[in-house]
N, C-alpha and C positions, 0 to 999 in steps of 0.2 A: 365517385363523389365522396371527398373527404368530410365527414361530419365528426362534431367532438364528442365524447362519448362523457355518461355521466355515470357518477357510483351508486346504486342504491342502496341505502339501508338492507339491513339483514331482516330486519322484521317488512313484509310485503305487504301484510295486509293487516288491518287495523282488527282487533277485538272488536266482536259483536257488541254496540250501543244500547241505551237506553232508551224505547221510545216515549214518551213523556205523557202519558195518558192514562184515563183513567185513577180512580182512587187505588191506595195501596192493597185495600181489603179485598179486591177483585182479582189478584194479584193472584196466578193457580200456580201452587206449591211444586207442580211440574217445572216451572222453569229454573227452578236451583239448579237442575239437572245439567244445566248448561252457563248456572254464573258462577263464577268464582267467587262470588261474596253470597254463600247460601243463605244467609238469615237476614237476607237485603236483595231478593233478585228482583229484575228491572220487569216490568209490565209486560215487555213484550222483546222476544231478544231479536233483535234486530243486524242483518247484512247489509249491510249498502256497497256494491261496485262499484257507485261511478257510472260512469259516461262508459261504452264499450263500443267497439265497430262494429256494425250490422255482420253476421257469423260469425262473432266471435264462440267459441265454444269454451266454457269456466266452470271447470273443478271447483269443490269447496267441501273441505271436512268441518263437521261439526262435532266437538267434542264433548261426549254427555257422561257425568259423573254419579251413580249408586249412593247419596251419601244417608241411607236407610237402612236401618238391622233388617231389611227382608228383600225375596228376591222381587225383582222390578222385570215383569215382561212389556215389551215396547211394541205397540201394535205398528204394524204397516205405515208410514209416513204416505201420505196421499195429497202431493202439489196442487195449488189450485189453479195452475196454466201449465199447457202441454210443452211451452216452452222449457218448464225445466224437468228433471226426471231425480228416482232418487235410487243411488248406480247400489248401492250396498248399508245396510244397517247393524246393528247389536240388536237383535232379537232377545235376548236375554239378558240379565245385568246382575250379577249376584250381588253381597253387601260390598259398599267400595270400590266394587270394581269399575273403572273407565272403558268406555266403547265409542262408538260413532256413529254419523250420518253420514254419505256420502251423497252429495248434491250433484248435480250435471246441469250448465245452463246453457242453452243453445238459443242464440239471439238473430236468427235466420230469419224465422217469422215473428220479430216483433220494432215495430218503431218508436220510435219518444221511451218516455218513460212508462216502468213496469214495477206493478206490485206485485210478487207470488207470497201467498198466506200458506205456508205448513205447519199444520196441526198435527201436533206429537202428543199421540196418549201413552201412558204409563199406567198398569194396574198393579198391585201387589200379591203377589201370590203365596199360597203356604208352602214354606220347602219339603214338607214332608206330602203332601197329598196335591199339592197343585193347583188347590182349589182357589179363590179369589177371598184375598183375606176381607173381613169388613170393619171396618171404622167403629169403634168403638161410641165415639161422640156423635156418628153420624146416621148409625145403622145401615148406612152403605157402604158398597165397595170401595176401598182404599185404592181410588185411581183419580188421575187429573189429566189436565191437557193442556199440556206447553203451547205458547204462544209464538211461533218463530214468523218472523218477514223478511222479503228479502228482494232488495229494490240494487234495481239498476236500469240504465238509460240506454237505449240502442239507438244509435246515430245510421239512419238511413242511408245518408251520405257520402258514408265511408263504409267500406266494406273488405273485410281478408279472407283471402279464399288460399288454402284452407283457415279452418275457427281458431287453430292454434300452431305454435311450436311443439307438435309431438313426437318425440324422440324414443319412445318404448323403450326396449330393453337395452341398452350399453352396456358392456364390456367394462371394467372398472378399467384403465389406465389409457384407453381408447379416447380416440376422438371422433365427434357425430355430427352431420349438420344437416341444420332443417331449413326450408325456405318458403316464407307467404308472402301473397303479393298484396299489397294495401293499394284499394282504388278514390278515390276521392269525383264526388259528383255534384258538388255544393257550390254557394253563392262566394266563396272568396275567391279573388281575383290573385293567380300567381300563387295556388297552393304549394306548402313546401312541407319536407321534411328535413327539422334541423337540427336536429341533436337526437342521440341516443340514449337513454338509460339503462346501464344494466351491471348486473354483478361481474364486474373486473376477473374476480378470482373464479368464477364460473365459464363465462360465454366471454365470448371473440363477435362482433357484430358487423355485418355490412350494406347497407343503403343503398341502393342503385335506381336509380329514377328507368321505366319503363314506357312503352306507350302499349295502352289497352285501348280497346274500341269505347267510345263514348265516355272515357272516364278523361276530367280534365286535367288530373293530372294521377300517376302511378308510381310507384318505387315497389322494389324486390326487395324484402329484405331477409337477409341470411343469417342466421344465426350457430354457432360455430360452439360443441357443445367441448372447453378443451380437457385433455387426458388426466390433468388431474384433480378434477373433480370426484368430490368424497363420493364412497357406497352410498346408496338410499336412493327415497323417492326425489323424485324433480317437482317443486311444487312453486312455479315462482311465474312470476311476469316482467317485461323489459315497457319503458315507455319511451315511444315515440313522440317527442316534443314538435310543434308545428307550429306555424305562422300567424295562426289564428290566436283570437286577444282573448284572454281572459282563463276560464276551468276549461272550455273546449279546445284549448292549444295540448293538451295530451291524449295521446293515445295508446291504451293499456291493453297489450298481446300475453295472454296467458302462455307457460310454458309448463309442459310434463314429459312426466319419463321416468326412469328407473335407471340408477347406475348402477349394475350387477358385480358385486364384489367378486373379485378371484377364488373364494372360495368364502361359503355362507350358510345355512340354513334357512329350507325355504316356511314362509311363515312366521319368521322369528324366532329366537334363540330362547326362548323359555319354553315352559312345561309346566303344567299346574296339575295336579291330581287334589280332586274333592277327598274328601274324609274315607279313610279304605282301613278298615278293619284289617286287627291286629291279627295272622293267620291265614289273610287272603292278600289277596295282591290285582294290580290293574297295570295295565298296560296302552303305551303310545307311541306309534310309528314318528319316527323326526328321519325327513329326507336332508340331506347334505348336497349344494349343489357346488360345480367349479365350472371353468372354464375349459378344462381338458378334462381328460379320463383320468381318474386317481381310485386308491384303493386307503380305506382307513385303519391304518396300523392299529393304531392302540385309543383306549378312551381313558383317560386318566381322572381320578377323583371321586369315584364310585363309593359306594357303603352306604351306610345306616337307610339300610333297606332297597338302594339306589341301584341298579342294576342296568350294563348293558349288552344286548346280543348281537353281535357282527357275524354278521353270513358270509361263508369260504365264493364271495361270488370274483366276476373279472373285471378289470377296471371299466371306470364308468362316468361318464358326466355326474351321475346321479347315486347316491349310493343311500339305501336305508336300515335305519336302524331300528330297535326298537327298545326301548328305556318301559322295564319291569318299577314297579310301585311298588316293594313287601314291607310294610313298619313292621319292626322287630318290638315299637313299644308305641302307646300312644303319646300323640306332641306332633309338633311341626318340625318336616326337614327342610334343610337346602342344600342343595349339594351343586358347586360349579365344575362342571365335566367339560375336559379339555381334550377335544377330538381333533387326534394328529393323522394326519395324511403321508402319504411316499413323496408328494412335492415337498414336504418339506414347512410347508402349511399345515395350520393348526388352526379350531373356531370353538371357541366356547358357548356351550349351552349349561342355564341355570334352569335346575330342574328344583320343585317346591311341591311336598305334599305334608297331610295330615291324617296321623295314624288315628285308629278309633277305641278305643274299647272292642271287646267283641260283643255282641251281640246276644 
């Protein structure tokens, strides 16, 4: 089945909305956490998905921002429908630093439209004792609780088994493909699928009308993840345009995965070390991954306190290191270390700490 295929935008999915309620004064200082515009955030931050097919299963990070001289512990996020889960958090948030939510939705068990309410608390704590700071204006503890919603439609009618395009781990220069089948069990007469959307420069897509049992009408679709797609995570969606008139002629398939660079660092390529007195030293394991066995030559970039130790071991998918902390004086370092391999490959880690006074 030849269908023409459409470009999507780079940007998938729209910034969290404004829900329009409520006075500004009731507005809980929590949700800065999560606007971009801190000294104006919106009432209540708001997701909206859209219409999705019955199993669809949908990722979704929420990005939350520290922007307070103290640390910020982020209690347990707790959904108020079992439909959605929440996969990973920032338990901790020092000043500035950026973290996350990770959401899971799974629209198996729900029809029509869905509201889930997650309530996000933040408390303040003392960096030195741990204890809960208190509010000076208020005599209580310096915590609030973010306002987050997060609405999407689950269309009965349509259903893909499985929830998504999940692709896991890929090979960087490889090619992957996944395949869900979309069934349709509704009141339009001559359901179709006609056109594709999706990122060109990413996926290869293909359509193929099937017959299931009781569905009245079916297509396979393939999605074709091609070789040269960038390292990183896969965070995106393809939509299937249909016959139907109006917002319900689209149909939005999540898609993830992970394209595993040739050679990477697993967790990310930084390193932060807290405040470490001048005369002592701290230390952190950084694994190195590839795709074959390699052995790390040399680390290039080392000093002002910055240290690393390579073990006499045999080549290995995996190799670790371990990056010593010693300030020679207090202040902030950074030091970018360029870890060379026998392939011939090289991956840079920027390491950052801060030396103390002694004590």
């Amino acid at each position: 089945m030849n269908l023409r295929t459409l470009t999507l935008p780079l940007l998938v999915l729209a910034a969290p909305l404004a829900a329009q309620e409520g006075p500004a004064k009731e507005i809980p200082w929590a949700n800065k956490f999560f606007a971009g515009n801190a000294d104006n955030p919106p009432p209540v931050i708001l997701q909206d998905f859209g219409v999705l097919p019955k199993g669809t299963i949908k990722a979704y990070r929420f990005k939350i921002t520290n922007i307070y001289a103290v640390p910020m512990q982020v209690m347990e996020p707790r959904p108020s429908c079992g439909c959605m889960s929440v996969a990973r958090y920032s338990a901790q948030l020092n000043p500035q630093a950026t973290g996350y939510i990770d959401i899971v939705i799974n629209t198996a068990s729900v029809d029509g439209e869905k509201e889930v309410r997650l309530p996000v608390q933040f408390w303040g704590r003392d960096p030195k004792t741990g204890d809960s700071i208190i509010d000076p204006k208020t005599k209580r503890p310096f915590n609030s609780e973010a306002k987050l919603v997060i609405r999407f439609v689950s269309r009965p009618e349509i259903a893909v088994n499985p929830g998504a395009f999940q692709f896991g781990q890929v090979p960087a220069g490889q090619k992957a493909t996944q395949t869900v089948t979309v069934t349709y069990t509704g009141l339009q007469p001559n359901w179709k699928i006609v056109e594709v959307g999706i990122r060109k420069e990413l996926f290869d897509a293909d359509v193929v009308p099937v017959t299931v049992r009781g569905a009245k009408a079916a297509y396979q679709v393939t999605l074709t993840l091609k070789p040269g797609a960038p390292a990183g995570n896969l965070d995106e969606h393809i939509e299937l345009k249909t016959n139907e008139p109006g917002a319900q002629a689209v149909v939005n398939l999540a898609v993830s995965g992970h394209v595993q660079a040739a050679l990477s660092i697993v967790g990310g390529d930084q390193v932060k070390f807290k405040g470490v007195e001048v005369g002592k030293k701290d230390e952190r394991q950084v694994m190195v991954q590839a795709e074959k066995p390699f052995k790390v030559k040399a680390v290039e970039g080392q000093g002002d306190g910055v240290t690393v130790t390579l073990l006499p071991v045999a080549e290995n998918k995996v190799q670790v290191l371990t990056v010593t902390f010693a300030p020679e004086k207090p202040g902030p370092v950074k030091k970018v270390l360029n870890i060379k391999t026998d392939t011939g490959k090289s991956v840079q880690l920027t390491v950052e700490g801060i030396g103390k006074e002694p004590q």
